[in-house]
C-alpha positions as CSV (number, residue, x, y, z in Angstrom):
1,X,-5.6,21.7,-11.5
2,X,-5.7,18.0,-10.2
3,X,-3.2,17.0,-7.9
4,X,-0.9,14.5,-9.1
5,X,-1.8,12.0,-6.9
6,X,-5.6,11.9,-8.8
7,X,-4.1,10.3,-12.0
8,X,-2.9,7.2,-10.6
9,X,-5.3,4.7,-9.9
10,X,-5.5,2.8,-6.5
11,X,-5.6,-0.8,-6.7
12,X,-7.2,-3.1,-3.9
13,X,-7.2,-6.6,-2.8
14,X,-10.8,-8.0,-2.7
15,X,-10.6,-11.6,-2.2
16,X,-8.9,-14.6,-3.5
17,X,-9.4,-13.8,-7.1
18,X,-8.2,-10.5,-7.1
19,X,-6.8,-9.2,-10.2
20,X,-5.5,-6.1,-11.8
21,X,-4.7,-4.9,-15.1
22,X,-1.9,-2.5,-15.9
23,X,-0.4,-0.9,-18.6
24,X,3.5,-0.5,-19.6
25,X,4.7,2.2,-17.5
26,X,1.2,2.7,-15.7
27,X,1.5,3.7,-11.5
28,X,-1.1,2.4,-9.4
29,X,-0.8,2.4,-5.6
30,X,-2.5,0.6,-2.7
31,X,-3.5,2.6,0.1
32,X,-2.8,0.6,4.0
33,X,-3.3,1.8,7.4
34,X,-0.5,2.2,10.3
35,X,-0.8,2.9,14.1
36,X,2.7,2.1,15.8
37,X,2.2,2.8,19.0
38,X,-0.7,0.4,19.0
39,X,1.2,-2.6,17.4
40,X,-0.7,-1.8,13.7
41,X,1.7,-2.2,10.7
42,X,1.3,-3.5,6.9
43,X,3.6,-4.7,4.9
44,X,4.0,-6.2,1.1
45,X,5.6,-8.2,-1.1
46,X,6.4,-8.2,-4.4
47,X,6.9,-11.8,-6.4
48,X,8.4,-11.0,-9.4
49,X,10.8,-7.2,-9.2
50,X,11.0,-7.4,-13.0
51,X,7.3,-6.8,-13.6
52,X,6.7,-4.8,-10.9
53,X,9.0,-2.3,-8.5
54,X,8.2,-0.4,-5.8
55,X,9.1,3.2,-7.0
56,X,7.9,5.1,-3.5
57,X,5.7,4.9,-0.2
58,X,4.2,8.3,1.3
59,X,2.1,8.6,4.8
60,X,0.2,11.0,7.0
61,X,-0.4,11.4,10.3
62,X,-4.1,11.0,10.8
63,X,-4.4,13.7,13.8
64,X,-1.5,15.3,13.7
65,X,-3.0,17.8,16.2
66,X,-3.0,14.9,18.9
67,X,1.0,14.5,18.1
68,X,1.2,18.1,19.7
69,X,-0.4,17.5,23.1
70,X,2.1,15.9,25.7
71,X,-1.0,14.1,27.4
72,X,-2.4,12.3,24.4
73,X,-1.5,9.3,22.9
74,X,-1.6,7.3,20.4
75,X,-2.3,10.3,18.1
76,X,0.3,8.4,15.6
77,X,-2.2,6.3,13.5
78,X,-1.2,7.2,10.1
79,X,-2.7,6.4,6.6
80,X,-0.3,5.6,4.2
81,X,-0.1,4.6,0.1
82,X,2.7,3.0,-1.6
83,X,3.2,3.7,-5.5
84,X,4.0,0.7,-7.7
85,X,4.8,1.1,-11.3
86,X,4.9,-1.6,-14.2
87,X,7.8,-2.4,-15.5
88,X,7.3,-4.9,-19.0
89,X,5.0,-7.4,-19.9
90,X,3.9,-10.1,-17.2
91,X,2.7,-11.6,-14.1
92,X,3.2,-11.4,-10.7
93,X,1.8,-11.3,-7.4
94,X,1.5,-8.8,-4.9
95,X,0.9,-10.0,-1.5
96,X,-0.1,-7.8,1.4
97,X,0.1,-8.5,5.2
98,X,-1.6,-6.8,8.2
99,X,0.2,-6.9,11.4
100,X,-0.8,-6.6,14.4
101,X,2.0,-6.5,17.0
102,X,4.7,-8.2,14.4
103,X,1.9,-10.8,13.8
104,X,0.2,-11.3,10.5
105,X,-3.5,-11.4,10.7
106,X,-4.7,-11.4,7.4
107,X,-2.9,-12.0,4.4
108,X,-4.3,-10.9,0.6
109,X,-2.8,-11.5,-2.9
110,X,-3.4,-9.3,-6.1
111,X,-2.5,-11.0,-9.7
112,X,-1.0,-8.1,-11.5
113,X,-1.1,-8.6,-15.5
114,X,0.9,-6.0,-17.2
115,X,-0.4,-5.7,-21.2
């Protein structure tokens, strides 16, 4: 039996063209990377809510055995994946931002059509 997570697609942002094709009611998520302790975060935004919602986000601790030890740190880098789901028929944009210690450091845009 696949796990649930192996029917939705992953969409990415590769370049300034990017551009992705959904379906009415199709969920797709985008997968982003977290370490807090170091000052690495991501965030998104969504241009148009009526094409496009955020339904849910879901993370895990990279080396969750390094959260255990009192000596170790930084053992909270996490890899993380938020679920967006289509809505109707449209455009919009999804733009994501890499942090780095509340500072954007790179910035990339996906077209999303919804057919």
């Amino acid at each position: 039996m696949k796990h649930p997570d192996e029917e939705i697609r992953q969409i990415m942002c590769e370049g300034e063209d990017s551009i992705e094709r959904l379906s009415f009611g199709e969920v797709v998520y985008y997968a982003f990377h977290r370490h807090g302790s170091v000052g690495e975060d991501a965030e998104f935004e969504i241009e148009n809510d009526e094409v496009l919602s955020h339904e849910r986000s879901e993370t895990e601790y990279i080396h969750i055995e390094k959260m255990k030890k009192p000596e170790w740190t930084g053992g909270d880098a996490e890899r993380g994946k938020w679920f967006f789901k289509a809505l109707r028929s449209g455009s919009t944009r999804l733009t994501v931002r890499i942090l780095f210690r509340f500072e954007v450091e790179r910035e990339c845009t996906v077209k999303i059509v919804v057919e």
